[in-house]
C-alpha positions as CSV (number, residue, x, y, z in Angstrom):
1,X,140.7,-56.6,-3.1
2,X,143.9,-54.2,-2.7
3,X,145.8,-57.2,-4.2
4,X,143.7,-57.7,-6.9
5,X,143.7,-54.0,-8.0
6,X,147.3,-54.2,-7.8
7,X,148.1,-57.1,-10.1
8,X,145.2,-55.5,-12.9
9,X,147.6,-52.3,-12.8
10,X,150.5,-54.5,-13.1
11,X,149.2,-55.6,-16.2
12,X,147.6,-52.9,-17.7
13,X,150.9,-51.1,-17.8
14,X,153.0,-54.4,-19.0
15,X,149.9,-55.0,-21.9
16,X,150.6,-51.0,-23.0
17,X,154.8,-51.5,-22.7
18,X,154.2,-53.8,-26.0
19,X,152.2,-51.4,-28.3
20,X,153.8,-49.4,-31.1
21,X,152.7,-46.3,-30.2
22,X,154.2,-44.2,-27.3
23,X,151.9,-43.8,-24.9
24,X,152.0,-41.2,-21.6
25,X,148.9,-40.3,-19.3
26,X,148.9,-37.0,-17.3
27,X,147.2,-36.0,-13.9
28,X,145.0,-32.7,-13.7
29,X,148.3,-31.0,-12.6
30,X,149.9,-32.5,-16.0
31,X,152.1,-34.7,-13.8
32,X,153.0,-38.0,-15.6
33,X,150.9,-40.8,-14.2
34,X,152.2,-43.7,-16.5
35,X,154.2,-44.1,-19.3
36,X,154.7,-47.0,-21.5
37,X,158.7,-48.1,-22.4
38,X,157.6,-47.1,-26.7
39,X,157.4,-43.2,-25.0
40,X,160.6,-43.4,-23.0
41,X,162.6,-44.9,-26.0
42,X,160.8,-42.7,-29.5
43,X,161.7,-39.6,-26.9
44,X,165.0,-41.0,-25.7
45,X,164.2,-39.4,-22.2
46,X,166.3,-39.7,-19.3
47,X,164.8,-42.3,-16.8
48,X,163.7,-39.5,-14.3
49,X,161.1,-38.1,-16.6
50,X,159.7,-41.3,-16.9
51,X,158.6,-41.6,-13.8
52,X,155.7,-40.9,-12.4
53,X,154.9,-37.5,-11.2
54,X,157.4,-36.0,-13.2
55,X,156.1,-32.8,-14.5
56,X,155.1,-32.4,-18.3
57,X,156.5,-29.5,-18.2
58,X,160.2,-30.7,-17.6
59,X,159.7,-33.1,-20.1
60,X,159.2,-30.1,-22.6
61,X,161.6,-28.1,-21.2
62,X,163.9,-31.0,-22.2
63,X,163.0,-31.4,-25.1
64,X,163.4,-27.9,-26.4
65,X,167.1,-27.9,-24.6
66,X,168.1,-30.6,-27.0
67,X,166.6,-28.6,-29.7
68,X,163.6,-31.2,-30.9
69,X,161.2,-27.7,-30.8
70,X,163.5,-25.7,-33.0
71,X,165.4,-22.7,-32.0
72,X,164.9,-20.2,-29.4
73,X,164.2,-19.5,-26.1
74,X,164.1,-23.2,-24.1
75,X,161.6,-22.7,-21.4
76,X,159.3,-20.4,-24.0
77,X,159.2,-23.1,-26.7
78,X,158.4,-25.9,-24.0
79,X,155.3,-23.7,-22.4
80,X,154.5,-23.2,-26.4
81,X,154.7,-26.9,-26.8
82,X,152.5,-28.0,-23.6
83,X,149.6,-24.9,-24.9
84,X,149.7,-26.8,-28.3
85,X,149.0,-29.8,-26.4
86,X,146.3,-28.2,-24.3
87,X,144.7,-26.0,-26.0
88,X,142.1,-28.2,-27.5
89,X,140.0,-31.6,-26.0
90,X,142.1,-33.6,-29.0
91,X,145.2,-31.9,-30.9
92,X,147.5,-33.7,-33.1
93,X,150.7,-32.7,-33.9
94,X,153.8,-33.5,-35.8
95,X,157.5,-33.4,-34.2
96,X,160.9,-34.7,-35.7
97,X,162.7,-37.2,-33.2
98,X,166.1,-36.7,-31.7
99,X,166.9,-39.6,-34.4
100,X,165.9,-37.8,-37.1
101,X,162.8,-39.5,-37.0
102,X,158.6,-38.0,-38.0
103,X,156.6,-38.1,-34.8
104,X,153.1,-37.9,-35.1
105,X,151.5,-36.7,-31.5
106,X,147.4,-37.0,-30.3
107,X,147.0,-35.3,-26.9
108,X,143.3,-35.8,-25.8
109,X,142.0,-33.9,-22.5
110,X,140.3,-36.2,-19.9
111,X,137.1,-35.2,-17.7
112,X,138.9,-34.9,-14.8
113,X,141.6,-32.2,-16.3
114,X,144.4,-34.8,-17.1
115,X,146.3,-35.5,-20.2
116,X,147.1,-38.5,-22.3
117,X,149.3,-38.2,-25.0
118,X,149.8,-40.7,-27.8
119,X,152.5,-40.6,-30.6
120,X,153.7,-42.6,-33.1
121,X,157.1,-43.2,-35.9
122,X,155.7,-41.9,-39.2
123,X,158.7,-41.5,-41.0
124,X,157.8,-43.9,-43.3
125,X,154.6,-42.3,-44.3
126,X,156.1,-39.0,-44.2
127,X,159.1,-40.1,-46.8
128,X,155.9,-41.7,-48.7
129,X,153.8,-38.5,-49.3
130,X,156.9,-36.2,-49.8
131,X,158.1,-38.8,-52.3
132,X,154.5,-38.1,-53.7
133,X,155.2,-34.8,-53.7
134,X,158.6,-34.8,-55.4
135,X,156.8,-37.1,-58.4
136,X,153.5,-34.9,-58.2
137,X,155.7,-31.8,-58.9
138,X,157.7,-33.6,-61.6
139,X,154.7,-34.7,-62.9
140,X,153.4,-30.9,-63.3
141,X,156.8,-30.0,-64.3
142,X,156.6,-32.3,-67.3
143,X,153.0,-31.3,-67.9
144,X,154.0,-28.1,-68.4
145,X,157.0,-29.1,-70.6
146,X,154.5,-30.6,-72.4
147,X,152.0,-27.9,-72.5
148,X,154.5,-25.9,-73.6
149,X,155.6,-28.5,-76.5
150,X,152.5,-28.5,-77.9
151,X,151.4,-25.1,-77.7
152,X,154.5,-24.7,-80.0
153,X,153.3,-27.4,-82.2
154,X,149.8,-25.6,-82.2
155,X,151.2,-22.7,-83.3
156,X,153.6,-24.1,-85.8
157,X,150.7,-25.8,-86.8
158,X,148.5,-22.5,-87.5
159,X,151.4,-21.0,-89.0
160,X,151.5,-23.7,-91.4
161,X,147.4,-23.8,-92.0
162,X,147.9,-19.9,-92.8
163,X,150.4,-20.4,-95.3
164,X,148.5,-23.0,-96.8
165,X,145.5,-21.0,-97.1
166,X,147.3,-18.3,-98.0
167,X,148.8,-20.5,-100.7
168,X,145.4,-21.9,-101.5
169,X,143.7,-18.6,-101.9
170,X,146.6,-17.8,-104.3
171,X,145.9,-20.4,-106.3
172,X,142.7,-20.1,-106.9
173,X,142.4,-16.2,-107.5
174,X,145.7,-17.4,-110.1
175,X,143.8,-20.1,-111.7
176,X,140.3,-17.8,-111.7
177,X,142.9,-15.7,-114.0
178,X,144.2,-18.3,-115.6
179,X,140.9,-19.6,-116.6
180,X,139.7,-16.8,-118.3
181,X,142.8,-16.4,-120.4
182,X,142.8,-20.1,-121.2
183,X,139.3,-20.7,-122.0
184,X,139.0,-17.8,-124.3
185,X,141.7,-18.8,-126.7
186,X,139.6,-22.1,-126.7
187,X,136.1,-20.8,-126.9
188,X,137.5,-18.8,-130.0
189,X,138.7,-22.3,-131.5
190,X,135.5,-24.1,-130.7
191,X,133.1,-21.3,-132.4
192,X,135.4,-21.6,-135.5
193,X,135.3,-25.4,-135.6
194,X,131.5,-25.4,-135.2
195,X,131.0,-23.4,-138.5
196,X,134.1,-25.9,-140.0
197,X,131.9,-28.4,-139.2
198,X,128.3,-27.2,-140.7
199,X,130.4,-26.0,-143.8
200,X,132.2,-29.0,-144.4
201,X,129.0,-31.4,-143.8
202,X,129.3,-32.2,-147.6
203,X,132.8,-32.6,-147.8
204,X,136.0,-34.7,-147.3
205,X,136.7,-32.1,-144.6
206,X,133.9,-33.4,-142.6
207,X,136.2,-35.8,-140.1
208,X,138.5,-33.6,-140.0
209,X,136.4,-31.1,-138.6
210,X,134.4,-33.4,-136.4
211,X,138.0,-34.8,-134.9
212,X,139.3,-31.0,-134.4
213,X,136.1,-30.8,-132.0
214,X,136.4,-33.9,-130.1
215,X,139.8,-32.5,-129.0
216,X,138.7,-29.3,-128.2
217,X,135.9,-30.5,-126.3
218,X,138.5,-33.3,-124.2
219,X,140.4,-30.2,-123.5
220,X,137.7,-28.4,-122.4
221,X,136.4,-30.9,-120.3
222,X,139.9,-31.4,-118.4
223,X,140.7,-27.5,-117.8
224,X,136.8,-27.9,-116.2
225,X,137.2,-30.4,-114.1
226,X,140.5,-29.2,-112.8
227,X,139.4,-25.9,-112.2
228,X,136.2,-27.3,-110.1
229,X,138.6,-29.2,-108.2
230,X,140.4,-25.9,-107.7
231,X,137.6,-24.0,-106.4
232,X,136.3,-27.0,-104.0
233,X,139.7,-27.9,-102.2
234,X,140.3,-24.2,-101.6
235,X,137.0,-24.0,-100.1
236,X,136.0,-21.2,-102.7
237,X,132.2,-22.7,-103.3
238,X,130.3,-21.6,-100.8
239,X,126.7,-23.8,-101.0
240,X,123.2,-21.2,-101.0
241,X,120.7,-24.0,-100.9
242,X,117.1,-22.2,-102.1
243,X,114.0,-23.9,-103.1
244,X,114.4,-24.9,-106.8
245,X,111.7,-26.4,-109.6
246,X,113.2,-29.9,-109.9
247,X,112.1,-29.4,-113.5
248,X,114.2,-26.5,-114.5
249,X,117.1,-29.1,-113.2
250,X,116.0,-31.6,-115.1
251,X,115.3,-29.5,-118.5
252,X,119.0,-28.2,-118.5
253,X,120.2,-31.8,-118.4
254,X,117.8,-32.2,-121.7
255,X,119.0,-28.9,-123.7
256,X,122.4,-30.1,-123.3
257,X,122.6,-33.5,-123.3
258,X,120.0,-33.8,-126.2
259,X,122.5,-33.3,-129.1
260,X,125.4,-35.6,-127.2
261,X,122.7,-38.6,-127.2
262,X,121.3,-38.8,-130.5
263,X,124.7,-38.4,-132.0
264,X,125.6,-41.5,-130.3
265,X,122.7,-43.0,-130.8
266,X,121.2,-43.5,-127.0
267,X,117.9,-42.5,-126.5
268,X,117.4,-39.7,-123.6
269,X,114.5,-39.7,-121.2
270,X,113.7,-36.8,-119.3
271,X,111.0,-37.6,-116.8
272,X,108.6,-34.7,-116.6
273,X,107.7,-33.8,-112.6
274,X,106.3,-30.3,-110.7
275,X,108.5,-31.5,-107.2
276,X,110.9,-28.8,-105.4
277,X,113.9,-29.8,-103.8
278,X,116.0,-27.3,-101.6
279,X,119.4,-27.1,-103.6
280,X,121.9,-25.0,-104.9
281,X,121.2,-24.7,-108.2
282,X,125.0,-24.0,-109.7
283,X,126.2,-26.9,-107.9
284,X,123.6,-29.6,-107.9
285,X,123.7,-28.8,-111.2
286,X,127.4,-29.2,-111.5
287,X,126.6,-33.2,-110.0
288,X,123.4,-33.7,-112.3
289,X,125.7,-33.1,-115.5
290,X,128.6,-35.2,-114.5
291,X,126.7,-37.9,-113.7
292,X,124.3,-37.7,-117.1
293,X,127.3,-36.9,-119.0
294,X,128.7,-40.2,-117.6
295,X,125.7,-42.4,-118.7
296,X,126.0,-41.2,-121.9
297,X,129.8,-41.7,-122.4
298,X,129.7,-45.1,-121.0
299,X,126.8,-46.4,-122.6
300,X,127.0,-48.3,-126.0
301,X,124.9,-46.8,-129.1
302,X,121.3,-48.0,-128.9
303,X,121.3,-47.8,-125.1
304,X,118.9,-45.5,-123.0
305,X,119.6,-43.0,-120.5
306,X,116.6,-42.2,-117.6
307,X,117.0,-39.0,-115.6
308,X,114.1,-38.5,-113.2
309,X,113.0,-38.3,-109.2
310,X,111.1,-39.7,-106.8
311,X,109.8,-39.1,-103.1
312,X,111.2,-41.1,-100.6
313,X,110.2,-40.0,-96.8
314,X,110.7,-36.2,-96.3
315,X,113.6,-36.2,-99.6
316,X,113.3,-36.4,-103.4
317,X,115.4,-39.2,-105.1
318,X,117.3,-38.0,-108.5
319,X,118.0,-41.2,-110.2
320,X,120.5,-41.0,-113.2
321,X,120.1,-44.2,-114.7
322,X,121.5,-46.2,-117.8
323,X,122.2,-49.1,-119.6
324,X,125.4,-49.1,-119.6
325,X,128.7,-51.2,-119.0
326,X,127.8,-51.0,-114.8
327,X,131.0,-52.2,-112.9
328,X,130.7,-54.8,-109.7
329,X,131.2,-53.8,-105.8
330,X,134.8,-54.4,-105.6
331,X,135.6,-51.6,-108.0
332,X,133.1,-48.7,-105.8
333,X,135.9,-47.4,-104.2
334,X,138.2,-47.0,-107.7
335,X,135.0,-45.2,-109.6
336,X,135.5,-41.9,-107.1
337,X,139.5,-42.1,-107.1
338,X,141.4,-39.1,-109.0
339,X,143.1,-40.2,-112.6
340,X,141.1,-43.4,-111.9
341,X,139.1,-45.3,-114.8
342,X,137.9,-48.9,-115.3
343,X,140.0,-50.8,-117.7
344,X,136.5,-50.9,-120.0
345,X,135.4,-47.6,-119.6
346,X,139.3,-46.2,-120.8
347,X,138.8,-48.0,-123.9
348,X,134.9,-46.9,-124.5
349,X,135.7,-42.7,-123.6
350,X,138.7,-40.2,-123.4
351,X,139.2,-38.1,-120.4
352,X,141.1,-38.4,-116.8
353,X,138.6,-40.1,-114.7
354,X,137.8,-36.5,-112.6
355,X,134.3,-36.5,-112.9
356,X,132.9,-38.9,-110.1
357,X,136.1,-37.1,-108.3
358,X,134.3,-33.5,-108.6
359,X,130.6,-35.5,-108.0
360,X,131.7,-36.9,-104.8
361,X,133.9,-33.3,-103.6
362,X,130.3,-31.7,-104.1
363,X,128.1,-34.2,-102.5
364,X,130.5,-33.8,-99.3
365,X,130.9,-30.0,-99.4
366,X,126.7,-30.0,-99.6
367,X,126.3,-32.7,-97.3
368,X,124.0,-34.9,-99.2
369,X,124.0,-38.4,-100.0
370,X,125.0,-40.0,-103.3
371,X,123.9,-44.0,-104.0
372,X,124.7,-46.2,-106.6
373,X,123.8,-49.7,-107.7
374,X,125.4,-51.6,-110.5
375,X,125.7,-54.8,-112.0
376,X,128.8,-55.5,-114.4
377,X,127.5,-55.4,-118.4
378,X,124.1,-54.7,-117.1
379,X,124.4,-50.8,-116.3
380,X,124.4,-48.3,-113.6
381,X,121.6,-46.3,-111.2
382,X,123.3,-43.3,-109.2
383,X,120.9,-41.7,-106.7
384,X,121.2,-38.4,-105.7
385,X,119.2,-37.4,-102.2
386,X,117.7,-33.8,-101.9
387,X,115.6,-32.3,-99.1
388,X,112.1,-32.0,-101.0
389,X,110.2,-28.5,-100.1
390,X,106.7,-27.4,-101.0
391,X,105.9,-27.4,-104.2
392,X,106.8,-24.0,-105.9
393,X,105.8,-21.5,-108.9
394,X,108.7,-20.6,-110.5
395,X,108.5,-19.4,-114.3
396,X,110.8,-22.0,-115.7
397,X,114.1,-20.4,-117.0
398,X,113.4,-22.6,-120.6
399,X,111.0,-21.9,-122.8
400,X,108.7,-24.7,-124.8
401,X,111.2,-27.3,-126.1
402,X,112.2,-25.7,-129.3
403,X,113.1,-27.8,-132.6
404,X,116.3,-28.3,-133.3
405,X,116.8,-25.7,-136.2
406,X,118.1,-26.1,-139.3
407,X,121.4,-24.3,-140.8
408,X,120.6,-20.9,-141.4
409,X,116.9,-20.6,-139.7
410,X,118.1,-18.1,-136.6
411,X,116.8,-15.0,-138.7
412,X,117.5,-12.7,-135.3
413,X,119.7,-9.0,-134.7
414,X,122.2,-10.1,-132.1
415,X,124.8,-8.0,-130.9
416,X,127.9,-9.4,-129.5
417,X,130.4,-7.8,-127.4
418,X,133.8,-9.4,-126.3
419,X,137.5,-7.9,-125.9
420,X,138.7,-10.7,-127.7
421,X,139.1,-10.3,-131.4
422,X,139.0,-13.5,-132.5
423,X,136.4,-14.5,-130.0
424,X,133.8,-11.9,-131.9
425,X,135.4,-13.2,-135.3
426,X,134.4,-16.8,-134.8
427,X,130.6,-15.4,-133.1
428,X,130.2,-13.5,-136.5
429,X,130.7,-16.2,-138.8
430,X,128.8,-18.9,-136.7
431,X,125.9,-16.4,-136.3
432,X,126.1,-15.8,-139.7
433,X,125.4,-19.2,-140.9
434,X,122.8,-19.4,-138.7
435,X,121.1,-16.6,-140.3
436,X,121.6,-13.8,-137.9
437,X,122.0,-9.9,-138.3
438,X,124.9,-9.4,-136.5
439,X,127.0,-6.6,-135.1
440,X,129.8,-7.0,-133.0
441,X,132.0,-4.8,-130.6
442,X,135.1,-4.9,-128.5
443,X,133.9,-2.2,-125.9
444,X,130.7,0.1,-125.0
445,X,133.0,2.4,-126.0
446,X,133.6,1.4,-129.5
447,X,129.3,1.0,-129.7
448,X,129.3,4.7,-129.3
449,X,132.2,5.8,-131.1
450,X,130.9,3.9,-134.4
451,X,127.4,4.6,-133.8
452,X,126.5,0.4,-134.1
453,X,122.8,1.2,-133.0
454,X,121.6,4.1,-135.1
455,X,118.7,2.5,-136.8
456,X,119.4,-0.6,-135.5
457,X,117.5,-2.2,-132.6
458,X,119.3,-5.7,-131.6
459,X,116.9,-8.8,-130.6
460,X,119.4,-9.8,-128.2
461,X,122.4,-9.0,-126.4
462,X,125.4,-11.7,-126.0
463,X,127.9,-10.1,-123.7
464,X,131.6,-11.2,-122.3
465,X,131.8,-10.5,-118.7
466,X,135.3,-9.4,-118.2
467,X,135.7,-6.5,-120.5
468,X,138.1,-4.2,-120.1
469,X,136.5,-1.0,-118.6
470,X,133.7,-2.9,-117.0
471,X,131.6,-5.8,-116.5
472,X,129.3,-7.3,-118.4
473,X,126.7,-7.2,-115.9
474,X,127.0,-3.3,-115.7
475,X,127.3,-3.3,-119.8
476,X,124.2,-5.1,-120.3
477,X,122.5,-2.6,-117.6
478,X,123.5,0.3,-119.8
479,X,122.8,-0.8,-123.1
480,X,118.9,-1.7,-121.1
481,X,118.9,2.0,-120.2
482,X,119.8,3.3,-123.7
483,X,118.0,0.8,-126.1
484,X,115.0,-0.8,-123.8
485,X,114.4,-2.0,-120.3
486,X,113.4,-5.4,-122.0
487,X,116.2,-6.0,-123.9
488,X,117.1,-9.7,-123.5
489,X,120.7,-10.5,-123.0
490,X,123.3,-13.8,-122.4
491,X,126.2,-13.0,-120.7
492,X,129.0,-15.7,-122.2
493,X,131.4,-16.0,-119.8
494,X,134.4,-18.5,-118.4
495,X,133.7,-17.7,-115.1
496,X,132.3,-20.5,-113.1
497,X,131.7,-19.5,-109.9
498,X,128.2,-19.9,-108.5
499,X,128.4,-15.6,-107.4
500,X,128.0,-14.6,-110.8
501,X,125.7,-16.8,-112.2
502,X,123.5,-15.4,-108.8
503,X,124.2,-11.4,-109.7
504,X,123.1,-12.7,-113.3
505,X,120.3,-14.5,-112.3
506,X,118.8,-11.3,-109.8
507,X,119.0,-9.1,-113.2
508,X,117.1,-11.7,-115.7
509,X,120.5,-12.1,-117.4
510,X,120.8,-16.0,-118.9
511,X,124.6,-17.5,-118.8
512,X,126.1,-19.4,-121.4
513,X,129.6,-20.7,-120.2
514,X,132.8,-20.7,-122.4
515,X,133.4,-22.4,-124.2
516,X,130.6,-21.8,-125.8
517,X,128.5,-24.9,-127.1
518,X,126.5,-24.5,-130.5
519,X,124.0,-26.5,-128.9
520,X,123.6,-24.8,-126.1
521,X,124.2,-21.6,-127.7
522,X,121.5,-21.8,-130.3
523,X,119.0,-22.7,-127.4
524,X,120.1,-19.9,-125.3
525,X,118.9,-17.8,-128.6
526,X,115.9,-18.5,-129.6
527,X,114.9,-18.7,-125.6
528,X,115.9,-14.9,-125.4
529,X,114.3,-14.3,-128.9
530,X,111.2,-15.3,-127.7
531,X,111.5,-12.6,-124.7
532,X,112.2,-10.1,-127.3
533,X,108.6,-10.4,-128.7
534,X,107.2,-8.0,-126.0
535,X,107.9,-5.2,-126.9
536,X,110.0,-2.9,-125.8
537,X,109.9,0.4,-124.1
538,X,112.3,2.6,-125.2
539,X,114.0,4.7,-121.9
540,X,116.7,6.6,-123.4
C-alpha cells in the first residue's frame, strides 16, 4: 500500500511539473509542501526554496531583496507580501517578474490552514488591455478634437444663420419700404389709365389705353409676386388660422375675377355653399386668387372656370377647376419651379411663372395639401385641402352682388386722403367720372385747416395708410369721432401684410390694395355706400 501511495505522489507532482501555470502548496506553518518546475522557473528561485519545507516567508524575503516588491524595507515588504496572500480564503494579485514579465497570482486558504498559490505569465494580456488603453485614450482624444471641431463649425454655423437673418430681416423691412414707394407711383398710373380708358371707349385712343393697362397690370403683378416671395422666405407671414365662411372666400374670388372673365370671354362659376373651413383668411386667400387667376389666364375664350368645395372626411375640398390647356405628369414638377412656364402657356399669357411658386411657398408655410389633376389640351383641377369646422354665422363682408354700374352712376360724397399728389389727382378724376362728390386731402391736417367738412357730410371715407403724421387706421378713427361713429371707410393701401389687414378688420375698416383696381374699387364703394344708409350719429 506504502508503495502504491508513493508512485500516485510521484505522479501527481510529474502531471503538475507540465502545466502552464506555477503552482506551490503550503503547510499550516506556510512551509512549502510542493512546488511544480513552472514556479521555480516564472520566480527564478534558487533551488533551496524549492524545496520542501522551505519557509514562504524566505521565499518573500527573496523576492523583495531582488526588488520584485518595489522599494523599501526587504523583510517589511515580504511580511506585506505573505499578509496580501493571507489575508483572504482566495486573493489574486498582480506582480512584475524578475524578467520583466506580468505575473498574475491566486492564493487560496485550505481547511487545514495551508496555502496554495497559483500564478501565471500575463504579459501578453497585460500589453493587450494597455494597448486598449493607449487606443481608448486616443480614441477620446480624437473625440474631443472632434467635439471641439464641430462645436466650432456649430458656432460658425449660427454666426452665419444670424447674419442671414439679420440680412433677411433687412430685406424685408427694405422691400416693405420699397413697396410702398414703388406701388404708389404705379397705383397713381393705373387710376389715370382707368379714366383713359372709359374716356377713350369711343376713340382711336382706345388700344392705346387698353395696352397702357396691360403693362401696368404685368408690372403690378411681378412687383406682387416678388414681394410675397419676400415676405415668405424671410419667414415674415406668420399663419392665424380662425374659422372662416367658405363663402366670403369664394365671393372675393367672384368680385374680382368677374370683370377679368367676361373680358375674355370664359364664363365664371362660383358655387354657392354655407361650409367653414379653419384658414387664414389673408393667405388662403392669397392661394385661392393665384390659382383662379391661373385658370383664367390659361384658358382659351369660350372656356369655363368652376370654383367651389366639397367635404371629404373631417376636410373641405376647394376645387379650382377649368378647361383649359392642362399639361401631362412629366411636366408637375416644372409647373411649381421659379421663372418656370410651359412652352404653351408662355405664348397664351405674360408674366414670370411665380405664381404656382408663391401657391406652393404658402401651402408649405400652412401645412396643407395642394392636388392637382390634368390632362394635356383637356384642362386642369387643383385641389386645395382645409380642416372643415362647424358651420358658422358670420355677416358676410360683401353685400348682395351688385350690377356692374354704368359710367357715371356712383352718385356718392367720398372723401379721399393720400400724401401722394398725384395719387389723389388720378382718385378725383376717376371718381369723377363715376359720378362722385369728391373731396380730397393730403393730411388731417389740411381737412381742418381748409375746413373740407363744413356742410359737408362724406358717404364714405377712402384713406392711405402711411400718411405722414399718422396712420390711416388712427385717421379714420378720428374723422369717426368728429363726423359719426358709422362712418364707413376703405383704407387703400400697398401694404400686404396679413397684420394690417387684421387691425383693419377688428375696426370694421374694408381694404382695397394698391394698386387700386377699378373693378374692385367700384365694388368696395357701393358695399360701403350701402353701410352709409343707417344713419349716422353725430359724436363731435
Amino acid at each position: 500500500m506504502a508503495s502504491h501511495s508513493s508512485n500516485a505522489s510521484a505522479s501527481l507532482r510529474q502531471a503538475i511539473d507540465f502545466l502552464p501555470q506555477g503552482i506551490a502548496v503550503f503547510d499550516a506553518g506556510l512551509h512549502l509542501a510542493v512546488a511544480n518546475m513552472r514556479y521555480k522557473q516564472l520566480l527564478d528561485l534558487p533551488d533551496a526554496l524549492v524545496k520542501p519545507g522551505a519557509p514562504l516567508f524566505d521565499m518573500a524575503l527573496f523576492l523583495a531583496d531582488r526588488g520584485d516588491l518595489g522599494g523599501g524595507d526587504a523583510a517589511r515588504l515580504a511580511i506585506e507580501r505573505i499578509n496580501l496572500l493571507t489575508a483572504a480564503p482566495i486573493a489574486v494579485t498582480q506582480l512584475t517578474g524578475n524578467g520583466g514579465q506580468a505575473l498574475e497570482f491566486q492564493s487560496s486558504r485550505l481547511p487545514d490552514g495551508g496555502l496554495v498559490i497559483s500564478f501565471s505569465d500575463v504579459t501578453q494580456r497585460v500589453e493587450a488591455e494597455r494597448a486598449l488603453e493607449r487606443m481608448n485614450q486616443s480614441l477620446e482624444e480624437r473625440v474631443e478634437e472632434r467635439t471641439a471641431a464641430l462645436t466650432r463649425v456649430n458656432s460658425e454655423l449660427e454666426n452665419a444663420r444670424a447674419k442671414a437673418d439679420a440680412a433677411n430681416h433687412d430685406k424685408t423691412r427694405f422691400l416693405a419700404a420699397a413697396s410702398h414707394d414703388l406701388l404708389q407711383p404705379l397705383n397713381a398710373a393705373r387710376l389715370y389709365t382707368s379714366t383713359l380708358i372709359e374716356r377713350a371707349k369711343l376713340t382711336g385712343l382706345s388700344d392705346l389705353a387698353n395696352s397702357i393697362e396691360a403693362s401696368l397690370t404685368a408690372v403690378e403683378e411681378i412687383m406682387s409676386a416678388l414681394l410675397d416671395i419676400s415676405r415668405i422666405d424671410s419667414g415674415a407671414l406668420k399663419p392665424a388660422p380662425v374659422p372662416v365662411a367658405a363663402r366670403d372666400l369664394l365671393k372675393k374670388m367672384e368680385v374680382e375675377f368677374g370683370p377679368m372673365a367676361r373680358e375674355r370671354n370664359i364664363g365664371l362659376r362660383i358655387i354657392a355653399t354655407d361650409a367653414a373651413v379653419l384658414a387664414d383668411k389673408a393667405l388662403v386667400g392669397r392661394i385661392v386668387q393665384n390659382l383662379v387667376s391661373n385658370a383664367i389666364k390659361y384658358t382659351p375664350p369660350g372656356g369655363r372656370v368652376l370654383v367651389g368645395l366639397r367635404r371629404r372626411g373631417n376636410r373641405m375640398r376647394l376645387d379650382v377647376i377649368d378647361t383649359g390647356i392642362g399639361f401631362n405628369k412629366d411636366q408637375h414638377r416644372l409647373l411649381f419651379a421659379e421663372f418656370s412656364r410651359l412652352e404653351r402657356g408662355a405664348r397664351m399669357a405674360q408674366g414670370l411663372g411665380l405664381g404656382l411658386s408663391i401657391v406652393q411657398r404658402l401651402v408649405t408655410a400652412l401645412g396643407l395639401t395642394l392636388e392637382l389633376d390634368s390632362r394635356e389640351g383637356r384642362g386642369s383641377r387643383f385641389s386645395l385641402f382645409l380642416p372643415a369646422t362647424r358651420t358658422i354665422r358670420v355677416a358676410s363682408e360683401f353685400g348682395p352682388t351688385q350690377p356692374e354700374a354704368s359710367v357715371g352712376a356712383l352718385d356718392y360724397k367720398v372723401l379721399c386722403v393720400d400724401n401722394e399728389r398725384a395719387i389723389i389727382e388720378a382718385m378725383e378724376g376717376l371718381l369723377r367720372h363715376w359720378g362722385c362728390d369728391v373731396r380730397s386731402a393730403l393730411s388731417l391736417k389740411q381737412i381742418d385747416k381748409e375746413g373740407l367738412l363744413e356742410g359737408w357730410y362724406p358717404d364714405l371715407v377712402l384713406m392711405d395708410y402711411h400718411l405722414d403724421q399718422t396712420s390711416g387706421l388712427d385717421a379714420i378713427e378720428w374723422l369717426r369721432h368728429n363726423l359719426g361713429g358709422h362712418l364707413p371707410a376703405a383704407l387703400v393701401t400697398a401694404d400686404r401684410s396679413p397684420a394690417v389687414r387684421a387691425l383693419a378688420e377688428e375696426r370694421g375698416i374694408a381694404v382695397v390694395t394698391k394698386p387700386v383696381k377699378p373693378a374692385a374699387l367700384r365694388a368696395a364703394i357701393s358695399g360701403l355706400a350701402n353701410q352709409s344708409r343707417t344713419p349716422a350719429k353725430r359724436v363731435g
